[in-house]
N, C-alpha and C positions, 0 to 999 in steps of 0.2 A: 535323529534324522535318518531315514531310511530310504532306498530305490524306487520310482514308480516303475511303472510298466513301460513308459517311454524312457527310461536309463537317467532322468532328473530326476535331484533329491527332493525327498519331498520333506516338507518345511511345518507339517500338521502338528508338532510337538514345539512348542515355540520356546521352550526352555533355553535350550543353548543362544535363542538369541533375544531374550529376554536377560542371561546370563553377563553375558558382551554388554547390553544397553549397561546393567546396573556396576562393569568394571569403565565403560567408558565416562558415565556417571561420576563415578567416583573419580576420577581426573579430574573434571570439570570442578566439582565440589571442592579438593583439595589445591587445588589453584586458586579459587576463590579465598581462600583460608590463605593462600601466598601471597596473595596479591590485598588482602585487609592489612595482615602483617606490613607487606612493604612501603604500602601508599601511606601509612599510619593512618587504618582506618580510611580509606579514601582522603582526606586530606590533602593527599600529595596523589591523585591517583593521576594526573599529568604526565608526572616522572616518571610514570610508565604504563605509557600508551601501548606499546606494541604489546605484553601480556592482554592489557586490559582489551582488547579490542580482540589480538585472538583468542581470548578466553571467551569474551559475548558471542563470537562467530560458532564457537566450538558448543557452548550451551544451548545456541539457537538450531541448532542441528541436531543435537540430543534431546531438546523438549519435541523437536518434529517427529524425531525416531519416537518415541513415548506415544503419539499420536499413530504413527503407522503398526507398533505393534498393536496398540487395542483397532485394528482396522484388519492385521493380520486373524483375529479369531474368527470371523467370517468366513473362512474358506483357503483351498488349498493356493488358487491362484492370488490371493490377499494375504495370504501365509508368507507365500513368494517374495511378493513385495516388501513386504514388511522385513523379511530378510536380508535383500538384498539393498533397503535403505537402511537399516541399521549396519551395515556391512561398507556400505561409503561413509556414511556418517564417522566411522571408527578408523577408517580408511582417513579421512581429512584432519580427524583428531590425532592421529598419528603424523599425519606432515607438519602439521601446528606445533608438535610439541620437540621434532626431530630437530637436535642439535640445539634446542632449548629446554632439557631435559633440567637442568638446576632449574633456571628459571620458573617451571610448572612444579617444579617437586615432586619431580616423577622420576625414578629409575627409567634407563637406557632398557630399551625391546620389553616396556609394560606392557604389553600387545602381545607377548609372544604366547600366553592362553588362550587367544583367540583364534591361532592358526586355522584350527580346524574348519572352523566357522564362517572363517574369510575364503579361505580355497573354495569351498562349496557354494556362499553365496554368491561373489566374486565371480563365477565360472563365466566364462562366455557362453556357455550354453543357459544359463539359468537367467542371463539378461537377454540376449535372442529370444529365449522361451517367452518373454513378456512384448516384443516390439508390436505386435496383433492384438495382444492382449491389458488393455491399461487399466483392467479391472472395473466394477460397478461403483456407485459412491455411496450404496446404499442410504439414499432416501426414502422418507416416505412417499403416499401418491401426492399428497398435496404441494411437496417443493417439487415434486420432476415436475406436474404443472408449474410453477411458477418457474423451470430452469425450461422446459417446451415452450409455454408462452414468448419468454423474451430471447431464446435461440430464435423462434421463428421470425419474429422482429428485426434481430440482429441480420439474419441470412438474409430479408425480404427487401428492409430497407437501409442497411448501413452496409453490408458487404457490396453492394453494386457502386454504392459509392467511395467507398474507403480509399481504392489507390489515385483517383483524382483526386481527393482533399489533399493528400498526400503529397504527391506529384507537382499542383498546383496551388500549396496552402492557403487552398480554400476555404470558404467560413461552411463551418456544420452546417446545411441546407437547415432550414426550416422546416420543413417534412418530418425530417429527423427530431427535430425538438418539440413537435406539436404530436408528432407519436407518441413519443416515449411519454407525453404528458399522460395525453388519451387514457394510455395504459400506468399508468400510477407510478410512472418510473421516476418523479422528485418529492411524493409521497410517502414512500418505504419510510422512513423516520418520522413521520408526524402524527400525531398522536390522530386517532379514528375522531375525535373533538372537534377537530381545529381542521376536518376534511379530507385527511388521510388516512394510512392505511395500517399505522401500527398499534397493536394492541397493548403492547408491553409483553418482555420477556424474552426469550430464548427464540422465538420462532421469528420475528425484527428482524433482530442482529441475521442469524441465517438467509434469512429471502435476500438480506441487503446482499449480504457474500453472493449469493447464488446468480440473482440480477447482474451483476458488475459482473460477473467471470463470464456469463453468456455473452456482454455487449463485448465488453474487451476481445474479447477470442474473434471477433472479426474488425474489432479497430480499437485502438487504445485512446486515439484522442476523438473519435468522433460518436464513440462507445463508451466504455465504461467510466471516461472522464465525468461526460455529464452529467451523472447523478451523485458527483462526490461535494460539489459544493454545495446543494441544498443542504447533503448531509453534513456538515461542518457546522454551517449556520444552524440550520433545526435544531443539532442536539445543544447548541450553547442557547438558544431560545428557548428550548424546553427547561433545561435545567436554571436558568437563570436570570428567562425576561418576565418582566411585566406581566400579571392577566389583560392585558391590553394588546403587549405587542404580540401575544400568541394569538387573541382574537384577530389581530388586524394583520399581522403577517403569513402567519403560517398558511392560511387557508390559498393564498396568493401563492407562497412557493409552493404548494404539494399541486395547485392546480397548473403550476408552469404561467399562472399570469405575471411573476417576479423572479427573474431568473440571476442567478446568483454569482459572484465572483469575488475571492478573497485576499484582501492585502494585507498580509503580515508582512512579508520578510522586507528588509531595506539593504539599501545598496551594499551599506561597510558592516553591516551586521550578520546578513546570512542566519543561521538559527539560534544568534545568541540574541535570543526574542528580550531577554529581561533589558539590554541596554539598549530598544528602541527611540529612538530621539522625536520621530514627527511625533507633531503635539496637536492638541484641541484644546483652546485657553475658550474661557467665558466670555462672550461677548454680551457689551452694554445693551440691552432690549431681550436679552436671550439666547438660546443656541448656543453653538460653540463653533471656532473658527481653526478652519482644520490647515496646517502649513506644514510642509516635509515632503520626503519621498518616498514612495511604495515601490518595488520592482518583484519580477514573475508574479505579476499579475495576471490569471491564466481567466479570459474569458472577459475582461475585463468590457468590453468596446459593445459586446453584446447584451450583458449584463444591465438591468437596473437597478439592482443593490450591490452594496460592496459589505461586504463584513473587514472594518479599516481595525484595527489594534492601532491604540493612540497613546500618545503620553497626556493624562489628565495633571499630573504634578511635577512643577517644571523642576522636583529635587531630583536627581538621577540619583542619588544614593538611593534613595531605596525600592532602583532597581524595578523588578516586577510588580511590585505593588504599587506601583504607578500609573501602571498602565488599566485603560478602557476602554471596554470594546462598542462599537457604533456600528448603527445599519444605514448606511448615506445611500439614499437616493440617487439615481443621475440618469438622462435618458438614453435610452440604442443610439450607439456613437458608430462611426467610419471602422471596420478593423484594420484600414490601412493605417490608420494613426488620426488621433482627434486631440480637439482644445473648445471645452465647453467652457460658458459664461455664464456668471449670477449678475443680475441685476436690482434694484430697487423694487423691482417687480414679481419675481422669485417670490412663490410662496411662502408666506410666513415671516421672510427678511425683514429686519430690522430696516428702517432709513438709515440710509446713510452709510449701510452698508456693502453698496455696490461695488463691482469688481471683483470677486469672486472666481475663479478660474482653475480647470484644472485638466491636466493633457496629459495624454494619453500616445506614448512613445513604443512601435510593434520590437516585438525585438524577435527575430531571425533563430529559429534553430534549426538543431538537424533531423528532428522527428518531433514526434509528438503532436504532431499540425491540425489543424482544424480549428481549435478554441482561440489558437494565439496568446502569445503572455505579451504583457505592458510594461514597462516602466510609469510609473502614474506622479505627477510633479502636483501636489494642490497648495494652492495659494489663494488662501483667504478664503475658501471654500467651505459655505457656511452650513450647520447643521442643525437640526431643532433638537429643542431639551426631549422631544420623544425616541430620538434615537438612538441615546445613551442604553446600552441593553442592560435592563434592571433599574433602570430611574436610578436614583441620587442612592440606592442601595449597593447598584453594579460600578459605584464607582470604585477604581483600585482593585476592582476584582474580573478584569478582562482578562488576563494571564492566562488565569485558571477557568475561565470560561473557554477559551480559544483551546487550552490544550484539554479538555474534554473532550470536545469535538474533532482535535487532529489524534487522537488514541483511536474515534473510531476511523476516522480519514489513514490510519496505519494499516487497520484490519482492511478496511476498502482497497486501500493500494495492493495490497495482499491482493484482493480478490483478482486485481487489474492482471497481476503478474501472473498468477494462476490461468485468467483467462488469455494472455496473449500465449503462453506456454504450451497450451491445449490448443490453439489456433495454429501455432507453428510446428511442432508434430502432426497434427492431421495433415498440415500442407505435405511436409515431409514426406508421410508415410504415404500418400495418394502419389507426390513424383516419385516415389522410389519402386513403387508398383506400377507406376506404369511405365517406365525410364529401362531400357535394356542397352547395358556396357557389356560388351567382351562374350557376345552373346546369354548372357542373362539379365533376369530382372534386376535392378539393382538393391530390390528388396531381401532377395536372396542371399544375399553374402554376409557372412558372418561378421565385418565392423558395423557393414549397416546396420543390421539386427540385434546387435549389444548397442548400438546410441541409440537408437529408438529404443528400446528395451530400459536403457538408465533415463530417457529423456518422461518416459510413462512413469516409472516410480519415483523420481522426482517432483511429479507435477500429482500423481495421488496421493505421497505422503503432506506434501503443503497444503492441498485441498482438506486434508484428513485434520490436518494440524489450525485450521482456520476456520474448522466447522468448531472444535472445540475452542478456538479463541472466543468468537462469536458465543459460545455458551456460557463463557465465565464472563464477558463481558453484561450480559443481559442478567449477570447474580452482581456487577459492579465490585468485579475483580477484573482481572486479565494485562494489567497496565504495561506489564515487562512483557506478557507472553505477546500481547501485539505489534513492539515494539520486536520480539524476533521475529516472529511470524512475518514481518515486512521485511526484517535483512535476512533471513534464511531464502524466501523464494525469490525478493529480487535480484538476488544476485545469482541463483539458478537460472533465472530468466535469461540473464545474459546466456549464459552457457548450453541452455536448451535453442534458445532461438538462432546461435553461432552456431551447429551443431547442426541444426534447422537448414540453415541456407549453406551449407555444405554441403550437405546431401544433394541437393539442388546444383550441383559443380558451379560452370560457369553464368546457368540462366538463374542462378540463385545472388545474383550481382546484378542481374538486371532488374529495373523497377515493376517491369511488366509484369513480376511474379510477387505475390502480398509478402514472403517470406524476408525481402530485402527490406519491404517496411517496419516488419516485425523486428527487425535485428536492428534498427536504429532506435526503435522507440523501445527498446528494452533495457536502453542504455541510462534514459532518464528515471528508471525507477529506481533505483539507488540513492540517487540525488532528492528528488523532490519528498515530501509529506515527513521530514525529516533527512537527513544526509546519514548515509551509513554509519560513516564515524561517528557523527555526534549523537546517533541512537545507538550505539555498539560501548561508546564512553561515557558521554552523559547519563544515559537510561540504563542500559542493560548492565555493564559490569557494574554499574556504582551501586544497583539494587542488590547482586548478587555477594558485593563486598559488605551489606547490611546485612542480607540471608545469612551467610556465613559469619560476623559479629554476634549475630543473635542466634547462633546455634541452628539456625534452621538451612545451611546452606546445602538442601538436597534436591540441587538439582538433576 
């Protein structure tokens, strides 16, 4: 690393921090190896949570680095970045491990090789050097078309709306939803066959990311939410339904004639999906009779399909292979809260099987707004043998159709979080340019210009790190990488978008500015499409405690 001509280092020999990734690396991996040892093989990997969780958190930030250094060869200002995210990244591996130094099986000040490395990327000069500059993301022409197209969408007709949904949790205009149809935005996932717009492969996966982070970047829920339940649904139809229900469905969702909303989770369950209790038993003339609870049910009222996860086998031993996934019908309901009725008249119904009923309970948060989530009660709520997804094949095997489609609903939320991140920096940096404290700009001053500076390289390396999720996933790998890639940047999100409206001082609290929306709805990404913990415990360490059984722990 040597001087430019402006007195910052310049980062064009990416050794030394290629150096750092492969010692921080090696923590990660040798923790891994600690944490097989202790859990006996995962077995017992419960009995210790706190490794296991800061070891996912710690991995998940080192596969990002891995991403931003190959993003670093591009150039000097990419160089930068790439530095100075490997440089927190090792900076948070180091808090992680401080004063749980047995615990990691690490030596006290493993870091201390790294000084050099950190002083220089670290500088305050060398994140100010980036608050102007958040780098190119190098695309080809044909995705900045597809990331131009649906920015100009996002700006034209979802940013004029955004802080009244908000404000008012209002239902997503119509406008909104016949747009994005227009333009192929519940398409992205369906096969070019069945009327949409994916061809297979690598280039899918990417539009999908790319789509989601434009709408997100000016609203989260009336934006990039909407195109994530077709995607959920499609990819568990592509991979698993019928030649029937992809002729009959899919062409309805990519055209936005079937607009989509999903009930897994239940009340006392949360994401422990295998011990779901509502069921769907056989009824006498056919169908199946659906009875239990569904809750964040997001979209639900608007919606005429639900993708419901049911118990087809009333054995709860055996857990997840009991369960089956179904595409129920039901018409545009009230979002204030609805109670629809079957009767003997109900298509297809059996006699006799009247009474059928199923309500639709809003439940109240604190961002996110627009779609609204449900509690959903169904009783006796009848469904025909065609909407068992996979016929009498796809029975017992909803589990694993549902969490196909939430692996790529992981990378999607990624994309969300990417996009609100880029929405709340721009805001930032346009008040902070035009905002003058104590007689200056308040762009001008050196904290401002290192948080905008770290808030830029946080949101290029995830972007960087989600282009490549997206690539291993369309080779039908990626499983764990998507799985960080969603706790890495959502949890950035929080800290960019806090960051975000601080800059903002006091009008940065007030609603009339997008940045206060941004920072509440940044809070649910952690939470939803998986819950941190249970992707940092369930998925990520328990894979990495396999990597490392099986010799392959190089992370």
């Amino acid at each position: 690393m040597s001087g430019t001509d402006g007195g910052l280092p310049s980062f064009s020999d990416l050794a030394p921090v290629k150096h750092a990734l492969d010692v921080a690396s090696g923590v990660v991996t040798g923790a891994a190896r600690r944490l097989a040892k202790l859990s006996d093989h995962g077995r017992c990997l419960d009995d210790h949570q706190v490794l296991a969780y800061d070891l996912a958190h710690g991995a998940a930030a080192i596969e990002t680095a891995r991403a931003a250094v190959a993003y670093g060869g591009h150039g000097e200002t990419e160089a930068r970045i790439a530095a100075a995210f490997v440089a927190d990244a090792v900076v948070d591996l180091v808090t992680r491990t401080a004063g749980r130094e047995e615990l990691f099986g690490v030596e006290p000040g493993w870091h201390g090789e790294l000084a050099p490395l950190l002083t220089l990327a670290r500088s305050p000069r060398v994140l100010a050097s980036l608050a102007e500059t958040p780098g190119p993301n190098h695309l080809d022409e044909d995705f900045d078309l597809v990331r131009e197209t649906f920015r100009r969408f996002a700006e034209d007709q979802i940013a004029p709306r955004a802080d009244h949904i908000h404000r008012d949790n209002a239902d997503v205009p119509e406008e909104i939803i016949s747009g994005l149809a227009e333009m192929g935005g519940f398409g992205l996932s369906v096969p070019e066959e069945h009327g949409g717009f994916a061809t297979g492969g690598e280039r899918d996966y990417l539009g999908m990311v790319i789509a989601t982070e434009e709408l997100s970047r000016v609203s989260l829920g009336a934006g990039g939410a909407l195109i994530t339940r077709p995607e959920i649904l499609t990819r568990a139809i592509v991979n698993g339904g019928t030649d029937e229900q992809r002729r009959r469905l899919l062409p309805a969702i990519a055209s936005g004639e079937l607009m989509v909303a999903i009930a897994v989770t239940e009340p006392d369950f949360g994401s422990d999906v295998a011990n779901l209790v509502l069921s769907a038993t056989p009824s006498a003339g056919g169908g199946y009779l659906v009875n239990g609870v569904k809750t964040w049910c997001t979209f639900a009222a608007r919606a005429e399909i639900l993708m419901l996860l049911a118990r087809t086998d009333p054995d709860r031993s055996k857990g997840h292979r009991g369960l089956s996934l179904f595409v129920v019908r039901k018409p545009r309901a009230r979002s204030e809260g609805f109670v629809l009725a079957q009767d003997d008249s109900t298509e297809g119904r059996p006699e006799g099987l009247g009474g059928g009923r199923l309500e639709g309970r809003p439940i109240d948060t604190l961002g996110y707004r627009g779609m609204h989530s449900y509690e959903l009660a169904f009783d006796n709520w009848w469904v025909d043998d065609e909407s068992l997804v996979g016929g009498e094949e796809g029975k017992g095997r909803g589990f694993y159709l549902q969490m196909a489609g939430f692996e790529n609903g992981r990378l999607q939320t990624a994309a969300r979080a990417i996009g609100l991140m880029q929405g709340a920096y721009e805001t930032a940096l346009a008040y902070a340019r035009a905002r003058r404290v104590f007689g200056r700009q308040v762009v001008d001053y050196e904290l401002t210009r290192a948080k905008l500076g770290r808030m830029a390289v946080l949101i290029q390396a995830g972007r960087q790190f989600a282009y490549e999720v997206a690539s291993m996933m369309a080779r039908g790998e990626g499983s764990m990488e998507a799985s960080m890639v969603k706790a890495y940047v959502c949890r950035a999100a929080e800290w960019v978008s806090r960051e975000a409206m601080q800059i903002h001082g006091g009008m940065g609290y007030a609603e009339e500015f997008p940045v206060s929306r941004m920072f509440v709805d940044a809070r649910v990404l952690s939470i939803f499409e998986g819950a941190d913990e249970t992707l940092c415990l369930r998925v990520i360490a328990r894979r990495l405690v396999e990597l490392a059984d099986a010799g392959a722990g190089d992370t």
